[in-house]
N, C-alpha and C positions, 0 to 999 in steps of 0.2 A: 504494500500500500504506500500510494504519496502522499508524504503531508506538504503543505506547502502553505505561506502565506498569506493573506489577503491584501488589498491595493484601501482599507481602511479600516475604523474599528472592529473589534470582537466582544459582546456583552454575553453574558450567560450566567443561568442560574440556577442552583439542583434542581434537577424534576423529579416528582414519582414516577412519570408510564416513561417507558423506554422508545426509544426509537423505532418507524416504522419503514422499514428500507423502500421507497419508492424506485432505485433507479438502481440497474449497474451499475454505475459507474459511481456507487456511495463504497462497494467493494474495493475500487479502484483509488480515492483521492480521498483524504482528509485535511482537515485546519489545522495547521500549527500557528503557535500566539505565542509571544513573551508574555511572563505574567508571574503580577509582585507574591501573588497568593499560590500555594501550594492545594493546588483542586487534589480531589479524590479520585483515585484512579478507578476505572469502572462504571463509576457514579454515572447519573443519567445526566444529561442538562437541557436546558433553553436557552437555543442558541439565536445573537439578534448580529447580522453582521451586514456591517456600510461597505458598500461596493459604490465602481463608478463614480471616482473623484468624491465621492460623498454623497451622492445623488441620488441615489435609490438603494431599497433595504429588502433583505431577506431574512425570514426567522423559519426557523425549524427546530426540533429534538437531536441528540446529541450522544455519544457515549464518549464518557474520558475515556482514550486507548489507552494512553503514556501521560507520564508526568515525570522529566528529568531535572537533576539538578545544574542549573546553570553556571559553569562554575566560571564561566567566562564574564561572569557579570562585569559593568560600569561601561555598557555598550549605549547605546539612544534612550534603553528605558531603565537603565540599572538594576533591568530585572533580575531574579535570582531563579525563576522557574522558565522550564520551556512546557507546554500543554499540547497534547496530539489528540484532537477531537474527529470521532470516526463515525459510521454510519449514519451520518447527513440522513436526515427523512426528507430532500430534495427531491420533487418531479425530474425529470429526464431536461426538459426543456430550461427547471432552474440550474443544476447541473452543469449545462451548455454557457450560461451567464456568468456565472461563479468561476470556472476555465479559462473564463475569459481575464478574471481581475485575479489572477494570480502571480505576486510580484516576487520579487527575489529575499528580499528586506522588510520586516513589517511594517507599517507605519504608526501601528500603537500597540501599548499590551493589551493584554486581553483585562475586560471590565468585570468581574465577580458583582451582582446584584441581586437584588431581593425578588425586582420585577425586572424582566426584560422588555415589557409593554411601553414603560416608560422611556426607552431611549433608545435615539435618534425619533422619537415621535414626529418630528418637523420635517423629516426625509420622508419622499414618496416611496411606496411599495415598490416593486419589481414590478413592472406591466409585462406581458406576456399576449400575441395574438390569441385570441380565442380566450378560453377559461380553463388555465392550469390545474390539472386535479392532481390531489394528494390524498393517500390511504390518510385517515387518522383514529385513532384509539381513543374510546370513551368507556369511561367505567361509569356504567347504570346500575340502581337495583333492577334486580331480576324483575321484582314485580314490577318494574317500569317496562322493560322490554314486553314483560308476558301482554302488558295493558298493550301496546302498542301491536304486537303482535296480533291479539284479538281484532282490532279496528284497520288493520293496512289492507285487507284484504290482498287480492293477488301483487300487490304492488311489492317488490325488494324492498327487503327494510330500508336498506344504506337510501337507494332513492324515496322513500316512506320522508327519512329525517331530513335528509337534503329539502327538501320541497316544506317543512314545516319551519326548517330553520330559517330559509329564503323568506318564507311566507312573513312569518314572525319579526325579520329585519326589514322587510317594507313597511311593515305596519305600526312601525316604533314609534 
């Protein structure tokens, strides 16, 4: 696997659910990031990272691969960690964008935070033609499923939710 840099920030924050590999090519390439904090190796995260001069943003889930000691530190960030973040839950298509902003040299540590929501908030999303889909993992009570499942009739769950989560962000 390659880890490799980004061309601008890295924020991330433990998760519970684990990563959902959307793409080959999450097998293939991971984040590496300077960074002042010693993350947990393993760990899951919420990853929010600045691509494109600063200009647009992608967030995804995350697994710490590696976590080495830096012993080179008093370099751009004086960091003392290096961080190797692996299976990206990246679509194919964001994957393709992300390839793109990949520099030699980082241009900041990585940010440890509580929420990843809040930062870069002022940076536009990734746009993408059409509508990028991503698996994603939700932990329901059962009896919430079982309810749902009763009322979708022949409809797929996954499009069941899709269509109520749409429905319910119009109607806000």
């Amino acid at each position: 696997m390659k880890f490799k840099y980004v061309d601008g920030p890295v924020y991330c924050r433990y998760a519970a659910t684990p990563p959902i590999v959307n793409s080959k090519l999450a097998n293939e390439y991971g984040i590496e990031a300077p960074s002042f904090v010693e993350l947990d190796q393993g760990r899951n995260v919420k990853v929010r990272i600045v691509l494109m001069n600063r200009t647009r943003r992608m967030t995804c889930h995350a697994k710490v691969a590696w976590v080495k000691r830096n012993d080179e530190a008093g370099g751009a960030f004086d960091q003392r960690w290096r961080v190797g973040l692996s299976a990206l839950s990246l679509s194919d298509a964001e994957f393709e964008a992300l390839l793109t902003n990949f520099v030699e040299e980082p241009e900041s540590p990585l940010e440890l935070r509580e929420r990843v929501r809040d930062a870069a908030e002022d940076i536009s999303p990734m746009a993408f033609p059409g509508e990028e889909l991503r698996i994603k993992a939700v932990t329901m009570p059962v009896s919430l499923i079982d309810e749902i499942d009763a009322g979708r009739g022949d409809i797929s769950f996954s499009q069941f939710i899709i269509a109520s989560v749409k429905e319910r962000l119009e109607n806000r």
